[in-house]
Each structure stands twice: as structure tokens, then as C-alpha cells.
N, C-alpha and C positions, 0 to 999 in steps of 0.2 A: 504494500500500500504506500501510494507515493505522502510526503511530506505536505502540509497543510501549507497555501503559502499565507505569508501576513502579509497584507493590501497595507494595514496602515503603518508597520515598516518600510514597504516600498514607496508608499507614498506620501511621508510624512518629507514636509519642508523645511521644519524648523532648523534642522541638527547643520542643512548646506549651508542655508540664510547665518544660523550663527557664526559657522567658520568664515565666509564671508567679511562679517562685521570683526571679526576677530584680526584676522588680516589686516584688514582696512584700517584701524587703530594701530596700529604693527606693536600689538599684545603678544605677539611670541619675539617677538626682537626687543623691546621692554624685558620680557621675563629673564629672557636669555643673559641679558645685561646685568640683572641683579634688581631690578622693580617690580618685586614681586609683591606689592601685599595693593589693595582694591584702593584705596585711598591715593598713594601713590600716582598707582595708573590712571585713576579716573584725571587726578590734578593735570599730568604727562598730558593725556590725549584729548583732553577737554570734553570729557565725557561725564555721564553723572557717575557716580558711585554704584547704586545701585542695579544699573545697567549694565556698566561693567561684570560685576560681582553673576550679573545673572548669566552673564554672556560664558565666562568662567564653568560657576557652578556646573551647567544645562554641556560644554564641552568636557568637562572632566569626569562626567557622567560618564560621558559615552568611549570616555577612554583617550581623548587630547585633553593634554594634560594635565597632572596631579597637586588633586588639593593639598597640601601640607598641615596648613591651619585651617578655620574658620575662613577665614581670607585672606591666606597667604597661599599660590599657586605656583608651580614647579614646573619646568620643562621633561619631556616625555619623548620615546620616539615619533611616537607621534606628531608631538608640537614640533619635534626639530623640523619635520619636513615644512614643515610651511615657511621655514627660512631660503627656500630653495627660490633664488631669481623666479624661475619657470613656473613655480607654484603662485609665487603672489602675481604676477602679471595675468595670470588666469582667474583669480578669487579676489583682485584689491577691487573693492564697487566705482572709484573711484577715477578706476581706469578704461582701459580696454574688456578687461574681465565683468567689470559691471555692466557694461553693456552686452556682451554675451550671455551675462546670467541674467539680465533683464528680457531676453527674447523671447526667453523661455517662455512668456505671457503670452506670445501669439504663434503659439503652437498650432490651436485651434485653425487661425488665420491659412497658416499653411497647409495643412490638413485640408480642408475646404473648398478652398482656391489654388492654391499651390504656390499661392503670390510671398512673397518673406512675413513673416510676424514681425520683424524689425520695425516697415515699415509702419503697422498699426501702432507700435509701444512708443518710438520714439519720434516719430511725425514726419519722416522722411527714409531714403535710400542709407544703407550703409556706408556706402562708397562717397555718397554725399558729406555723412557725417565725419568722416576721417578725412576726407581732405578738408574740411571745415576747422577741426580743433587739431591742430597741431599734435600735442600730447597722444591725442588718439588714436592717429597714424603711425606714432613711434614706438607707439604701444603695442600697435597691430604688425610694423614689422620684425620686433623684438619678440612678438610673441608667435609668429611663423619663424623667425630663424633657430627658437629654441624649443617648440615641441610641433610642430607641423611635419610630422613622421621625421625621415631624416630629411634635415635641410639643407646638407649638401651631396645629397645620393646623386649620384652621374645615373640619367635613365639609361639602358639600352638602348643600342643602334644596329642593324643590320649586318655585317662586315665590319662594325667597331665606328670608334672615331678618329682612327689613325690618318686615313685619305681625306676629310673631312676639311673644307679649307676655311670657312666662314661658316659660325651658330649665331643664330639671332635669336637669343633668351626673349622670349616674349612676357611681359607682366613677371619677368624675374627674379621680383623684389630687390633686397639687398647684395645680391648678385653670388651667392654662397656656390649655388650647382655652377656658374660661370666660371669659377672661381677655381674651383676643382678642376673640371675641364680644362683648361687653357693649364693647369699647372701639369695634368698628365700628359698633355702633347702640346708640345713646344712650337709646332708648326701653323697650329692654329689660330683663329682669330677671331673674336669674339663681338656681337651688339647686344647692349642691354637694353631696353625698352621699358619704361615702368611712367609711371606718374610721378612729376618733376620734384615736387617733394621726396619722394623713396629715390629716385634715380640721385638724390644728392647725395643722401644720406651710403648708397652702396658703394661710394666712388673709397670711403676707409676700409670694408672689406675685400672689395678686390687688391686695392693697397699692402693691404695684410697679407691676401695671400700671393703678394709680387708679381701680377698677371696684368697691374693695371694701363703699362702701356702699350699691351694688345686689346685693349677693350676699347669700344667707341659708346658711352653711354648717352643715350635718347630720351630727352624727360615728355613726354608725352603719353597721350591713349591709347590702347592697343584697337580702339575704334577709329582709329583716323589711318590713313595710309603709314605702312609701314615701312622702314628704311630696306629700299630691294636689294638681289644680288644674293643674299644668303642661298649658301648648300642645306643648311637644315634649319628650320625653323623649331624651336623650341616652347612648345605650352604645357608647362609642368604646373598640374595645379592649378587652371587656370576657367577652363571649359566649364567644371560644373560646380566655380561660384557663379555662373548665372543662367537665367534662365532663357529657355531655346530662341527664340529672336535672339536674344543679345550673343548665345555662343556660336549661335550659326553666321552672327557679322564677324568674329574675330576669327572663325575659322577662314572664312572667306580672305579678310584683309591678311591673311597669312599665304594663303592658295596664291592670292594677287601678287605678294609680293615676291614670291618662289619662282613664280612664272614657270613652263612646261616643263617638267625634269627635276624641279625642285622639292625640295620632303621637308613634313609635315610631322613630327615628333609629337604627340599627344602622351603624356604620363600622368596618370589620375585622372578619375571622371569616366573612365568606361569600364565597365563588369561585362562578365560573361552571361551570356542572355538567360542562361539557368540560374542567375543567383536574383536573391531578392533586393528590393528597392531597402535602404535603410534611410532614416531623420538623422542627420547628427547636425551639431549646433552651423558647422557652415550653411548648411541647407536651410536654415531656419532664420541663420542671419541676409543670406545674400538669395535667397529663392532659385537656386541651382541643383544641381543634381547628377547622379551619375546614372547615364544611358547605357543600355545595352547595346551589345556590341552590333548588332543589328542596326540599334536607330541610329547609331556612328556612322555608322556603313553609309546607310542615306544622305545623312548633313554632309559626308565627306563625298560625296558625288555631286548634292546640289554648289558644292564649293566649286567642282570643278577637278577633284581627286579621288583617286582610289586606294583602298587599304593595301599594301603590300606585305606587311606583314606584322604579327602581334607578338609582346612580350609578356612576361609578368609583371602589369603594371602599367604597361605599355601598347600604343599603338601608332602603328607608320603607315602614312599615306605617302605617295606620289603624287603631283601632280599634272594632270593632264592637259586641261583647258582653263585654266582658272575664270570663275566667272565673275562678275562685277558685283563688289561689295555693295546692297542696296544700305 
């Protein structure tokens, strides 16, 4: 007989919301430091007492954290992990993560429609929103270059990237997979393409990893024409933040610039036609999604390409005819 499941375990909010708030006060870097009693904290973070103390109590409960006194609290394995960069940039409300963890609200929205919940919670596009607040953006490429799978995984190529003369990173971010690339073959040469704020901000990582005077960085939209001539065109990541009108333009504006002969590197955003649709918070945030391999198939013909061959993780078009980005 299977296990009973508990609904209001799984669906109880309180326990996220408090680490959240926990975070955001940065009550494990406090603690960590030696301020540990509720008075202390509340004074530090400009919070009330009381508050605090509940905030505390209601995580120590569940095992972040240990009470020592009445009100005096202690660091735990637990609490250490929320010291970790990667964790507060996901959980600070303040940040990038607060608006993640706010989307959550229009779930329903997507479900429904299919359109982002973002858009209902916070009165506009995502994309809008981070190019709008500065902090936002730097938040949101800080928080892809350190948990967005791996962020500098080189995707699969066909025959390799050895013969390979020019990659156009499309919507590249910080330029990390650029970055690698150009450092394992010396012969290559690389275009970054991102939005002018992120294409500035990637100009120290590729710096870092000494590739930067083979890079040409492009601060612009991956919706407006893009810089032609490239041998592979590069969309890691990029397709199913949005939804079908929008990723069928960028597939296009990639086909257009590849011109006949030219390839089409897609890594993330297509599954195998037998596996299921899944929600995870990108989907919810930017209203995209991952296609089967089938409806790839299509967009990558109405582009003007055909699929040549698939990886794990990956898929390569050719270009045949490229048609005109409406």
C-alpha cells in the first residue's frame, strides 16, 4: 500500500516565504558574524523584534537553524547554505529572486493562456522590466552565469568546432560558453550579440578568460538584423524564453543572417517528442517553452532550414533558403 501523500506539506507556503524574508534581512550573515540574539538583529536590519524572532522560531522549527536560547539563534548546515552567492540571488525578495518568487502568483495566468504570469503580477514584460532597473539585469545575469545549468558548457557540433571559423553567440549573455570556445580553438573567432547593457557588462568575462581580442561584441536585439557572415550561429538558451511568434523571429533573423550553407546551433528548448511539457519558473517568467522536436522541425523550415542533425541537448539546422524575418 502506497504512502499517504500530505497536500498540506506540499502545499504549504509559509516555510519558502520565511527563508525568503530570512535572506533578505541577510539573518544568516548576521548570525554567522556573531549577532545572534533577536534584539540585536531586529536593531541591524531595521526590522521589528518580534518579527524577527518569528521569522527565526517558525525556520528553526523546520531545521534552518538552531535555537540556543529563548532568543538567541545559531548557524546550522542548513543556514550555512544560504551564505552561498547562488542561493541569495535566487531567494533575496529584493532582487532578481523576488521577482521570480513573485511569478509564482500567475501561474494560473499561464496555465490558461499560456501568456507569462509575470506579466499579470508585475504590470509588464520581463524583459521590459530588467532592462528598466539596472540592479535587475545584473541580477538576472549573475544569476544565469551561476546556476543556469552549466554556464559555460560548449554545446555540440557536428564534426567538432575545430574547422569552424566564425560563432555568432546569439542573446549570449555574459559571454561564458564564448568564452570557452574561442579559448579551446585558437583559430576561431567569435560575435557576441546581447542587449547593450549585458553586452557591456560581458566585455570583463571574456577579459578573464583572454579571448577578448577575438570577440566583436554587438549591444543590440537578437530581433533586429543580425551581424552576417557567421559559420554557426549560436542560440543556447535562448528559443524557449519566449513564446512562438517571438522565437520563430529570432530563429529567422539567424537563418537570414547565415545565409545558404550557414548552421543554426539551437541548445535548450527542444525535447524529444515522447517526453512531457514541464512549468519551471523561466516558462512562467518569460511565456516560452520547450517544443518538440517535431514543432522544431517546422519553425526550422518556415525559417528557411532544415534539421541536420541532433544532440543531447542539442539541435543543428542548415540553412537552405532563408526567408525574411516578418
Amino acid at each position: 500500500m502506497s504512502e499517504a501523500v500530505d497536500l498540506q506539506a506540499l502545499s504549504d507556503l509559509a516555510t519558502p516565504w520565511f527563508i525568503r524574508v530570512a535572506v533578505t534581512l541577510r539573518l544568516p550573515e548576521l548570525i554567522n558574524d556573531g549577532v545572534d540574539d533577536v534584539e540585536r538583529l531586529a536593531a541591524t536590519t531595521g526590522a521589528t523584534t518580534d518579527g524577527v524572532w518569528a521569522v527565526l522560531i517558525h525556520l528553526s522549527e523546520r531545521g534552518v537553524f538552531t535555537q540556543v536560547e529563548p532568543d538567541r539563534f545559531a548557524m546550522n548546515e542548513a543556514a550555512r547554505a544560504l551564505l552561498d552567492s547562488g542561493q541569495r540571488l535566487w531567494l533575496d525578495l529584493s532582487g532578481i529572486g523576488g521577482r521570480f518568487a513573485g511569478a509564482w502568483a500567475g501561474l494560473e495566468d499561464l496555465v490558461r493562456t499560456g501568456r507569462p504570469g509575470y506579466e499579470r503580477v508585475f504590470g509588464g514584460s520581463f524583459w521590459d522590466d530588467i532592462t528598466e532597473h539596472r540592479h535587475l539585469g545584473a541580477g538576472f545575469d549573475a544569476l544565469m552565469s551561476a546556476g543556469h545549468g552549466d554556464p559555460g558548457r560548449v554545446p555540440p557540433l557536428e564534426g567538432g568546432w575545430t574547422e569552424v571559423r566564425e560563432v555568432v553567440d546569439v542573446g549570449g549573455g555574459l559571454g561564458h560558453v564564448l568564452a570557452n570556445l574561442l579559448a579551446a580553438n585558437p583559430r576561431l573567432r567569435g560575435t557576441l550579440v546581447d542587449l547593450p547593457a549585458t553586452a557591456q557588462r560581458a566585455q570583463a568575462a571574456l577579459g578573464a578568460g583572454g579571448v577578448a581580442d577575438r570577440v566583436t561584441i554587438v549591444g543590440q536585439s537578437f530581433f533586429e538584423r543580425l551581424p552576417p557572415g557567421g559559420d554557426v550561429y549560436l542560440l543556447r538558451s535562448v528559443l524557449n524564453d519566449w513564446p512562438d511568434e517571438e522565437a520563430q523571429h529570432i530563429l529567422a533573423r539567424c537563418a537570414e543572417a547565415a545565409g545558404p550553407g550557414g548552421r543554426i546551433l539551437v541548445a535548450g528548448g527542444v525535447r524529444p517528442d515522447d517526453a512531457p511539457p514541464r512549468i519551471e519558473i523561466d516558462k512562467l517568467v518569460t511565456g516560452g517553452r520547450d517544443r518538440p522536436l517535431r514543432e522544431f522541425r517546422t519553425m526550422a523550415k518556415a525559417a528557411g532550414a532544415d534539421i541536420a542533425a541532433t544532440h543531447v541537448g542539442a539541435v543543428e539546422c542548415v540553412v537552405r533558403e532563408p526567408k525574411p524575418a516578418m
